[in-house]
DOKE-302227 format. One record per residue (C-alpha): x, y, z; residue in three letters. Coordinates in steps of 0.5 Angstrom, whole numbers, padded with zeros to 4 digits, always signed. Last residue first. Example, Ala and Ser with C-alpha at 12.3 -4.5 7.8 and 13.67 -1.06 7.14 Angstrom:
2
+0027-0002+0014SER;+0025-0009+0016ALA;
***
This chain:
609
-0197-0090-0268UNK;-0189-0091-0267UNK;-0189-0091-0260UNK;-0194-0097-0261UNK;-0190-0101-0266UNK;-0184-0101-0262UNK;-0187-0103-0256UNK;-0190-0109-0260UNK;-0183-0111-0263UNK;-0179-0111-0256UNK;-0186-0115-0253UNK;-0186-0121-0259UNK;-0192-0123-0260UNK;-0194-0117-0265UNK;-0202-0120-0268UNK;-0203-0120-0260UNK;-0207-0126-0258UNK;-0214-0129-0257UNK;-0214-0137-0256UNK;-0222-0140-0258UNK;-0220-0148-0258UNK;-0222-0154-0260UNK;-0224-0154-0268UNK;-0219-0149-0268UNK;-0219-0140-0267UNK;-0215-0135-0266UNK;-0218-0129-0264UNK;-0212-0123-0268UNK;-0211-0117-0264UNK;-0208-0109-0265UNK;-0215-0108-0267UNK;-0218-0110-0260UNK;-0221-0117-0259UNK;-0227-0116-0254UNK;-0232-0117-0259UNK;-0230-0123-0263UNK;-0228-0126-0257UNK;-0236-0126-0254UNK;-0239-0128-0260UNK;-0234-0134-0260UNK;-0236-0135-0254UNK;-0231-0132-0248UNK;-0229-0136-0241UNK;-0229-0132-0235UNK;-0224-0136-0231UNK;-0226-0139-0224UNK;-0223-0134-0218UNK;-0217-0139-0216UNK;-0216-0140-0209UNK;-0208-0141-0207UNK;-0209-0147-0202UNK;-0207-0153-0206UNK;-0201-0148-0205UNK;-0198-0150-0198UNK;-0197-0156-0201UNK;-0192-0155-0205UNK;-0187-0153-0199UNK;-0183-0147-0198UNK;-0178-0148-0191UNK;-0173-0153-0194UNK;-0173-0150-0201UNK;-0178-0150-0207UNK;-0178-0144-0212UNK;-0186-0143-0213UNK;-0187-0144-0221UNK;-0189-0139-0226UNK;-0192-0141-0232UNK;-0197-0135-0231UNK;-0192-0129-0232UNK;-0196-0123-0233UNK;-0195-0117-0238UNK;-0200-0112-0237UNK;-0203-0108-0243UNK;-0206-0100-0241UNK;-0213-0098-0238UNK;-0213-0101-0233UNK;-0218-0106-0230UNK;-0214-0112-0234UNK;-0217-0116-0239UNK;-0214-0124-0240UNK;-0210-0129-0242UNK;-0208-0126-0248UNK;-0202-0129-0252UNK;-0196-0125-0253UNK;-0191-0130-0250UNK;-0195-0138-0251UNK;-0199-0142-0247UNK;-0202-0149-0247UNK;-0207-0149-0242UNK;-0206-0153-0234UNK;-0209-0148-0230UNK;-0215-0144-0232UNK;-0215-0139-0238UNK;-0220-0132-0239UNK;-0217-0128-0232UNK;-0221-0122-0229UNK;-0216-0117-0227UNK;-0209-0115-0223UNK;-0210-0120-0217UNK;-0211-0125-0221UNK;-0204-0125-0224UNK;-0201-0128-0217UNK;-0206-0134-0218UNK;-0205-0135-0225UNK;-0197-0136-0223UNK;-0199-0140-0217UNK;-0204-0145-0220UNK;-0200-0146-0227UNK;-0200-0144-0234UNK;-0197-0149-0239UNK;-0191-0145-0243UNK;-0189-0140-0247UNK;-0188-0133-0244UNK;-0191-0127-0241UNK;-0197-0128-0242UNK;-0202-0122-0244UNK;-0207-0118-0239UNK;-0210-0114-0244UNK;-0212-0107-0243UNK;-0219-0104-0241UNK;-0222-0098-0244UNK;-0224-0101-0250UNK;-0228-0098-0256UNK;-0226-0092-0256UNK;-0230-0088-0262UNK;-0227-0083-0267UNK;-0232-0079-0271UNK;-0239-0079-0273UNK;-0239-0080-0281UNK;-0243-0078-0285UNK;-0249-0083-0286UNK;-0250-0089-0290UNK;-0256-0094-0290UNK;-0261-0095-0284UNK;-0259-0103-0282UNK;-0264-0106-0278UNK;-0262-0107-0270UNK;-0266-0110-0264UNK;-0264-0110-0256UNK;-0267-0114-0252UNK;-0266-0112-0244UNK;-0268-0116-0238UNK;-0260-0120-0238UNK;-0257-0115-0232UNK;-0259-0109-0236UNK;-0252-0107-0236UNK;-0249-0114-0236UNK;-0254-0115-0242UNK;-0251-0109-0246UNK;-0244-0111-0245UNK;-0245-0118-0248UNK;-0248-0114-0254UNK;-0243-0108-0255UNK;-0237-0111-0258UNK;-0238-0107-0265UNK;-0245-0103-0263UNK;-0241-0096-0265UNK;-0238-0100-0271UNK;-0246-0099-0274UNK;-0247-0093-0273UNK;-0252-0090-0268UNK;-0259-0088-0269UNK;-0262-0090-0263UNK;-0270-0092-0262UNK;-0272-0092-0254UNK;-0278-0097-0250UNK;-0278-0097-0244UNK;-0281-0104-0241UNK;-0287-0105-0238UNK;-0290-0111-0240UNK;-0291-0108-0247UNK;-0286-0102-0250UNK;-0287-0095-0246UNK;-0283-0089-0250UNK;-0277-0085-0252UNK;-0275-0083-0258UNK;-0269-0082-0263UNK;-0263-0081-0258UNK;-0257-0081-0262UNK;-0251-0086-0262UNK;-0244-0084-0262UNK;-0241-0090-0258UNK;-0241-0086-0252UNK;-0248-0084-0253UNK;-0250-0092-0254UNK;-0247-0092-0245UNK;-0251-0087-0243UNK;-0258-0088-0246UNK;-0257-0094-0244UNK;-0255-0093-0236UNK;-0260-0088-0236UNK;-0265-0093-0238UNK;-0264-0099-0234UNK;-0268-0097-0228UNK;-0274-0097-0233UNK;-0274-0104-0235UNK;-0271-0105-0243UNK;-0273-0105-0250UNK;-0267-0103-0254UNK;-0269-0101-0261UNK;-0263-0100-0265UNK;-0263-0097-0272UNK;-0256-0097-0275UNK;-0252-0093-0279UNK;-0247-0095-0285UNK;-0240-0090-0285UNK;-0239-0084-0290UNK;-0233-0081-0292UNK;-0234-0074-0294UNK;-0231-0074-0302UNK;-0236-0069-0305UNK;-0239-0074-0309UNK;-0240-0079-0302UNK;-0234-0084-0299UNK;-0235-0090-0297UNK;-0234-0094-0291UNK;-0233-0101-0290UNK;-0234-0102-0282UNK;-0229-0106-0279UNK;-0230-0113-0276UNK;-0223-0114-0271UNK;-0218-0120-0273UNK;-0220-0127-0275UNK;-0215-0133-0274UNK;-0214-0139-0278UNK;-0216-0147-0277UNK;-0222-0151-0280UNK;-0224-0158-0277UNK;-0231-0158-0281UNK;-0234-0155-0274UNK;-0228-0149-0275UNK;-0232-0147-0281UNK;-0238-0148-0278UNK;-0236-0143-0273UNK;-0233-0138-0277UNK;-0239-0137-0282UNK;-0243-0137-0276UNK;-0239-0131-0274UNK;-0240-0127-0281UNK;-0246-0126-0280UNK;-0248-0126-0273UNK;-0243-0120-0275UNK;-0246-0116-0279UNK;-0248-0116-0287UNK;-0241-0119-0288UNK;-0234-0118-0291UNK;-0228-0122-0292UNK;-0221-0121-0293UNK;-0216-0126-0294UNK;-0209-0127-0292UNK;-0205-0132-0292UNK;-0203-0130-0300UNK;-0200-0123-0297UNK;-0203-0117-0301UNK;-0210-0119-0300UNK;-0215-0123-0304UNK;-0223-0123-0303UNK;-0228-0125-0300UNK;-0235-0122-0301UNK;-0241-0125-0297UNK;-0248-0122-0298UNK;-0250-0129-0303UNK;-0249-0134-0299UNK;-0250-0141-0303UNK;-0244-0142-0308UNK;-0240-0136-0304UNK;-0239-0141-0299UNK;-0233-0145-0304UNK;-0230-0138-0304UNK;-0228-0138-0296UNK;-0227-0146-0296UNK;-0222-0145-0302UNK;-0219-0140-0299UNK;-0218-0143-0293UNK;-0215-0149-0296UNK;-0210-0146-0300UNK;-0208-0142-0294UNK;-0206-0148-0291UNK;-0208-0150-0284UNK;-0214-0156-0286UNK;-0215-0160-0280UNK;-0214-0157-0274UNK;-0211-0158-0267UNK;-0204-0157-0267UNK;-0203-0154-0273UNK;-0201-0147-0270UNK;-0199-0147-0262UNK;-0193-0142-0264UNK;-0198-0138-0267UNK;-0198-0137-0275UNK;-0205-0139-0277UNK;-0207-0137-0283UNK;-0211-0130-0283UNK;-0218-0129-0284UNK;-0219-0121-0284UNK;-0225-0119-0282UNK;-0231-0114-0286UNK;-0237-0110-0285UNK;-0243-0107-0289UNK;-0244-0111-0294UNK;-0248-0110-0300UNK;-0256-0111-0301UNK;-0257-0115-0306UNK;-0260-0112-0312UNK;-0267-0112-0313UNK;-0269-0116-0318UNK;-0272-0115-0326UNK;-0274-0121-0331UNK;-0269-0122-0336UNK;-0273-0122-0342UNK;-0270-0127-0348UNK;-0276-0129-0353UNK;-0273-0134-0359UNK;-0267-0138-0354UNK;-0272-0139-0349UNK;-0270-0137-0342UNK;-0267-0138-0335UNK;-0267-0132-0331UNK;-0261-0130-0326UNK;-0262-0126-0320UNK;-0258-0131-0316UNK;-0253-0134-0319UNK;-0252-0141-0324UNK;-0245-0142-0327UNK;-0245-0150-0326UNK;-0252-0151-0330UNK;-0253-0158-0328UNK;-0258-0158-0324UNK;-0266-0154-0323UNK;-0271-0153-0317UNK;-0278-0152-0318UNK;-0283-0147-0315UNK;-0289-0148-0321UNK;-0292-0141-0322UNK;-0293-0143-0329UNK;-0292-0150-0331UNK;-0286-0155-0330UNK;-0283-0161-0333UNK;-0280-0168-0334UNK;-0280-0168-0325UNK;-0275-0170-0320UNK;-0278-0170-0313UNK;-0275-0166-0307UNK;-0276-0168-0301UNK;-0278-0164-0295UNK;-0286-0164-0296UNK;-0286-0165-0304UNK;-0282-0160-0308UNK;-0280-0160-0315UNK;-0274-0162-0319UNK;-0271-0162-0326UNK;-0265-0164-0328UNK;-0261-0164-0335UNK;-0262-0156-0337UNK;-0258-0155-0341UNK;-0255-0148-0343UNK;-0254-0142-0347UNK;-0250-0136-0344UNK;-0252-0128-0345UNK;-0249-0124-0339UNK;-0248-0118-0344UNK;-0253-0114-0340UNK;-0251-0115-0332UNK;-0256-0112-0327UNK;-0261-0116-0331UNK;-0259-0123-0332UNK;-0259-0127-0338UNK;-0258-0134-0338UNK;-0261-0138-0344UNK;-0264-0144-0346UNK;-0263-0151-0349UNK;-0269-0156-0347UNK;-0267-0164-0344UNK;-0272-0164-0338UNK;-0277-0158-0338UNK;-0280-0152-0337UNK;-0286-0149-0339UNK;-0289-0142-0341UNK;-0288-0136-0336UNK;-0286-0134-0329UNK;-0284-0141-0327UNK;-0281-0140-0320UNK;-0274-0140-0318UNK;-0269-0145-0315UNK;-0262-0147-0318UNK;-0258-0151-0315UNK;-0251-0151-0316UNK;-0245-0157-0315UNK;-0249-0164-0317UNK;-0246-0169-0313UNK;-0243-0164-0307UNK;-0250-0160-0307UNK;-0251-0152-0307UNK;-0257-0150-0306UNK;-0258-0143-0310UNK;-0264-0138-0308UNK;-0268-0133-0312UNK;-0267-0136-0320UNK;-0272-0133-0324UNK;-0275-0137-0330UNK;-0278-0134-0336UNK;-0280-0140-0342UNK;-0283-0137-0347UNK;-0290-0135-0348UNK;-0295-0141-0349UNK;-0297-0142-0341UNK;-0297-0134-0340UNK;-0296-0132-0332UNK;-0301-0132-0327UNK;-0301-0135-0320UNK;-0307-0136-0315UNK;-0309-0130-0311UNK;-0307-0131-0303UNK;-0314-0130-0299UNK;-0318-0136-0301UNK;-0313-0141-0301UNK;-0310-0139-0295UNK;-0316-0137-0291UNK;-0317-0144-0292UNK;-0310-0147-0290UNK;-0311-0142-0283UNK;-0318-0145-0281UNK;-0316-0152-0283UNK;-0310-0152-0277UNK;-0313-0156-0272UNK;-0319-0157-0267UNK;-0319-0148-0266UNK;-0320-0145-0260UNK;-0326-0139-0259UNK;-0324-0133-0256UNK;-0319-0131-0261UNK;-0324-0132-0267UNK;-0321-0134-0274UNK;-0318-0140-0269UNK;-0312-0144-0271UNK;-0309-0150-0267UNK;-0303-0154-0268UNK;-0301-0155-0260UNK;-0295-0152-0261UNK;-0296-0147-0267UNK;-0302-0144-0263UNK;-0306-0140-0267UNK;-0311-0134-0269UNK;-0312-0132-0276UNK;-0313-0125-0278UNK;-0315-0123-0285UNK;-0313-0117-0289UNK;-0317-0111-0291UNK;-0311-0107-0289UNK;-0308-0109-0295UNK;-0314-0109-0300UNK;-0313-0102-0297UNK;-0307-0100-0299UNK;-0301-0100-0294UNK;-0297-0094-0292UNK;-0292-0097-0288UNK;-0295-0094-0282UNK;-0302-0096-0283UNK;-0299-0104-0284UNK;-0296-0102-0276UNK;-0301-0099-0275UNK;-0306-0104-0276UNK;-0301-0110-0274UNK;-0301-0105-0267UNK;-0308-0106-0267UNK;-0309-0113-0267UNK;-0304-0115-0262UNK;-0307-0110-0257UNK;-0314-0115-0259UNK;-0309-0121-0258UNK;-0306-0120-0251UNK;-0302-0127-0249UNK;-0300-0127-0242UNK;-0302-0134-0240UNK;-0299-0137-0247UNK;-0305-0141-0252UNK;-0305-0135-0257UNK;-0298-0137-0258UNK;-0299-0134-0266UNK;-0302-0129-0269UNK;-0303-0131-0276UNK;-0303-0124-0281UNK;-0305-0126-0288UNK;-0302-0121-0292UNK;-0303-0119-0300UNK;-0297-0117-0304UNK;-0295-0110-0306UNK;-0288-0112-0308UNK;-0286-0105-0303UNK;-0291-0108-0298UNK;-0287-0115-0297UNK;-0281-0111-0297UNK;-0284-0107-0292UNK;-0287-0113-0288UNK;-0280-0116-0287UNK;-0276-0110-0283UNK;-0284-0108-0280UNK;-0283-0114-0277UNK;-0275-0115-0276UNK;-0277-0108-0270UNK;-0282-0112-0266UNK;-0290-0113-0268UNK;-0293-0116-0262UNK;-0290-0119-0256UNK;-0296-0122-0254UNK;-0299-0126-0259UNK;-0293-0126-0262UNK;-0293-0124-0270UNK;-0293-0129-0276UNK;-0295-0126-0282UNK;-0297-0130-0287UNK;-0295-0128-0295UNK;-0297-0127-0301UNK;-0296-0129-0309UNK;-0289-0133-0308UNK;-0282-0133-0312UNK;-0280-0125-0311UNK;-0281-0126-0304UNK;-0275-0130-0303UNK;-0270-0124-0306UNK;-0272-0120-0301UNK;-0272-0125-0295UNK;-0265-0127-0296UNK;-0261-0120-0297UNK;-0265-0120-0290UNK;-0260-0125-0287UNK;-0257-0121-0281UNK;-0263-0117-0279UNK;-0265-0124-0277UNK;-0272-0127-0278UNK;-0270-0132-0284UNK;-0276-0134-0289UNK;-0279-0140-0289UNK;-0282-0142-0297UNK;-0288-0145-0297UNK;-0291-0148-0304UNK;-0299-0150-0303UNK;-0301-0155-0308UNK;-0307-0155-0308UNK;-0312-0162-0308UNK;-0315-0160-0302UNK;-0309-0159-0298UNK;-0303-0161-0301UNK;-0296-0159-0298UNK;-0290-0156-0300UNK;-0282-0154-0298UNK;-0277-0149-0300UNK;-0271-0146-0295UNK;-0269-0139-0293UNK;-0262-0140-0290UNK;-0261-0137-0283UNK;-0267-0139-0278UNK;-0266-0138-0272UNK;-0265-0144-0265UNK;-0259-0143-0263UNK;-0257-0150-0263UNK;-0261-0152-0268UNK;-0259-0147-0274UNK;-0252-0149-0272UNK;-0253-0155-0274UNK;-0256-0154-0279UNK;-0263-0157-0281UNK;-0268-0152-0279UNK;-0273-0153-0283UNK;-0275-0161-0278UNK;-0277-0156-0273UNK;-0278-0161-0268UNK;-0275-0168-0271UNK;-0280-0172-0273UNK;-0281-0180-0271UNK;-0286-0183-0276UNK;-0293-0186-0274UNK;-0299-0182-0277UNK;-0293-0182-0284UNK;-0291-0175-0285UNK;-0293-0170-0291UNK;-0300-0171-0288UNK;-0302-0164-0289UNK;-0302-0164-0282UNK;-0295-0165-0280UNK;-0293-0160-0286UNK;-0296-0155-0283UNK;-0295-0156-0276UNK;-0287-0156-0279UNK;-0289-0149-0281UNK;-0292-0146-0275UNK;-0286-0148-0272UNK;-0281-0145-0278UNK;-0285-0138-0277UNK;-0285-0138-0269UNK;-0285-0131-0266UNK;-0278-0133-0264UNK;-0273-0127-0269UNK;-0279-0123-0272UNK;-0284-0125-0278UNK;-0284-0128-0286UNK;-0288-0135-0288UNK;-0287-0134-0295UNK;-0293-0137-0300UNK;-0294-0139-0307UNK;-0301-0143-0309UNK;-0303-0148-0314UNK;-0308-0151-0317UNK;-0311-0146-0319UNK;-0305-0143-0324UNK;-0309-0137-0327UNK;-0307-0136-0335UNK;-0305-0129-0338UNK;-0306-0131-0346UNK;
***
């Protein structure tokens, strides 16, 4: 008997990069009462990482819960970014509807359509909350439209376009169901919740059906499981099964031993857990995502999408650079793989695997932001190795084409930049799709380019637009492959030999490109130091000292200037390393180098190519 769980609903709070979905959240929970009247809390408490902080985006999709008139409302906060979108598909398996948070005056942007097609594809209803309405340019009627078309655009039924809009500012806690007149609180949007998004359904007398859509990982326990009850209970101390429906002959019983549910930001151990309940189970080591938990007498695997598969890939190598082992913990590569499988536990679109050399490993991502946060949370744990380049995997078709992954740029940028856009993404194999107006005057134009053509484009996009433009990208499949591209037409400038760089030789190296190092920093021959004008490598001596005699002082060179360096980010180094280069990274440095130090072996290499 198909049952109704009235006192629970399940929702995905879904949206563009900065529209502010985790904002909106932490305002839900302040105002459900989660948090004491005079507890401190931090702002966006979702975002627990490090890394997640600093830069502001949301990376891992996380699960929280509030009441609100005695219904439990389950809130699972999605990422934004392109890069973690195998995140938001699988999320939305769990919840019943979701809310749309779009920027009352940027409006509906590229990841929104991205996000919403998902959302339409599993027929959820909508609620769409316009978000910043308190700021000075905010354009709600405009926003409103675009959503409409937006939701005609991706062929939305008409319950769909029926839905309820609500106005809010996330930063003051307000909602509104009119954009003109302000809101006292937030209650306008948790009513629209529980009228709008429908209860969860399921069988409380059939057997138990759990599907896993996201996995903790915890150092006490080892894997979560996170999912919603489908049907029937689940409960401490039963026997069940895992299936799995993209792996048939997955057939393995097991315990469950812990069961939680969410509450605010804790987790709450329970003994059971009914239908729609959004629960969190441990003690099952070999749990995955796509996994359904069942009882033994009635196993049905319940249906998922595969996650999407990588389209880029790197190398993590051990350290082998003269300054090797001087700043970092863990060195070896035992150390490294073990990092690299252990964050397999939780992230789903990741691949590594081993290589001919035992120190090297090969590891591929949805994008490079991506595989960069990896990178630098394993250097923050006290990590030393070195990357090469990100190359795109390619495939090949049935009639043996290769293939290559394609993306949809959307650049919005002011109109004087366009050319020089247009230009540039040409170059790199882009396509022109169209070209139109974006708001505030800007010019919007939609490329098709393949993925490797926007490999090391991103610190140059904001130089060309001088730091106006935004550039949006959404995977577009494969398509044939477009031909060679130049990635760099500036060489290295490399060091000439080990040392310590010092004022005279750095100032006689200046003159011949733009310098990455200061003085006083450890070098060492074949390192990097710098890019040239030109478009081949040069060899500079930076250690080099002033020959002092009778007439020659020292003084004289407290007065060489030095332009001051252009330090590279890690983003940065990752898109300016060449394929004949290696970034090497510590907990304290960023060094790029050549993966051949020695200069006679290196000529050698490059004749023979």
């Amino acid at each position: 008997m198909m049952q109704k769980r009235e006192d629970i609903r399940n929702v995905a709070i879904i949206a563009h990069v900065d529209h502010g979905k985790t904002t909106l959240v932490d305002v839900l929970l302040k105002q459900s009462g989660v948090f004491r009247e005079n507890q401190e809390v931090a702002e966006r408490v979702m975002d627990s990482n490090d890394i997640e902080r600093e830069r502001g985006i949301t990376i891992l999709s996380k699960n929280t819960a509030v009441t609100y008139k005695d219904t439990k409302i389950n809130i699972v906060d999605t990422p934004g970014h392109a890069d973690f979108g195998g995140e938001v598909e699988r999320v939305l398996k769990m919840v019943n509807g979701v809310i749309l948070v779009v920027d009352a005056f940027e409006g509906p942007m590229p990841q929104t359509k991205f996000v919403l097609r998902k959302a339409m594809e599993l027929k959820l209803p909508v609620i769409v909350c316009v978000n910043k309405i308190d700021r000075p340019e905010a354009r709600p009627t405009e926003v409103i439209d675009e959503v409409l078309e937006l939701l005609m655009d991706l062929d939305a039924s008409d319950e769909q376009l029926d839905c309820p809009f609500v106005f809010a500012s996330a930063k003051t806690g307000t909602a509104s169901l009119d954009p003109n007149v302000p809101g006292k609180d937030m209650a306008p949007l948790f009513d629209t919740i529980l009228d709008y998004i429908p209860a969860p359904e399921g069988d409380p007398e059939a057997g138990t059906q759990l599907l896993i859509s996201t996995i903790d990982y915890n150092e006490y326990v080892g894997r979560i499981g996170v999912g919603k009850v489908d049907n029937g209970t689940i409960s401490v101390n039963q026997e069940v099964v895992i299936v799995n429906h993209h792996e048939p002959d997955k057939l393995k019983k097991v315990k469950v031993s812990k069961l939680y549910e969410f509450d605010g930001l804790s987790k709450v151990e329970v003994k059971s857990a009914g239908i729609g309940s959004i629960v969190a189970v441990s003690g099952i080591a070999d749990i995955h995502i796509g996994d359904t938990l069942c009882s033994p007498d009635d196993v049905k695997p319940i249906p998922f999408q595969k996650i999407s598969e990588p389209t880029i890939a790197m190398n993590f190598v051990v350290n082998d650079s003269p300054l090797a082992g001087q700043e970092g913990k863990f060195v070896t590569s035992r150390h490294i793989r073990d990092r690299l499988f252990r964050e397999l536990n939780t992230d789903v679109s990741l691949r590594v695997e081993e290589t001919d050399s035992t120190d090297s490993f090969k590891v591929s991502g949805r994008g490079e932001l991506h595989l960069s946060v990896l990178i630098e949370n394993m250097r923050r744990e006290g990590y030393e190795f070195a990357v090469s380049k990100a190359e795109v995997l390619y495939k090949q078709d049935e009639r043996g084409k290769k293939l290559e992954p394609m993306e949809l740029a959307y650049v919005d940028v002011p109109e004087e930049f366009s050319g020089v856009i247009i230009e540039k993404l040409s170059q790199r194999k882009g396509e022109l799709k169209e070209m139109g107006h974006a708001s505030g005057g800007y010019t919007r134009l939609i490329f098709s380019i393949p993925s490797r053509g926007l490999i090391g484009y991103r610190g140059e996009f904001l130089t060309d637009t001088k730091g106006n433009g935004i550039m949006n990208t959404v995977f577009d499949g494969y398509g044939e492959y477009k031909g060679d591209i130049a990635y760099r037409s500036q060489g290295s400038l490399i060091a000439f030999e080990s040392g310590e760089s010092v004022t005279y030789g750095l100032f006689n190296a200046q003159e011949r490109g733009t310098l990455f190092i200061g003085p006083g920093e450890k070098v060492y021959a074949g390192m990097v130091i710098g890019q040239t004008g030109k478009s081949e490598d040069i060899e500079v001596n930076i250690c080099k000292r002033k020959q002092l005699t009778n007439t020659r002082s020292s003084a004289a060179d407290e007065a060489l200037r030095l332009v001051p360096p252009k330090i590279l980010s890690l983003e940065q180094a990752l898109d300016f390393i060449d394929t004949d280069e290696l970034l090497e990274v510590t907990p304290k440095s960023l060094r790029i180098r050549k993966k051949i130090l020695d200069p006679t072996l290196r000529k050698r290499a490059s004749f023979k190519k």
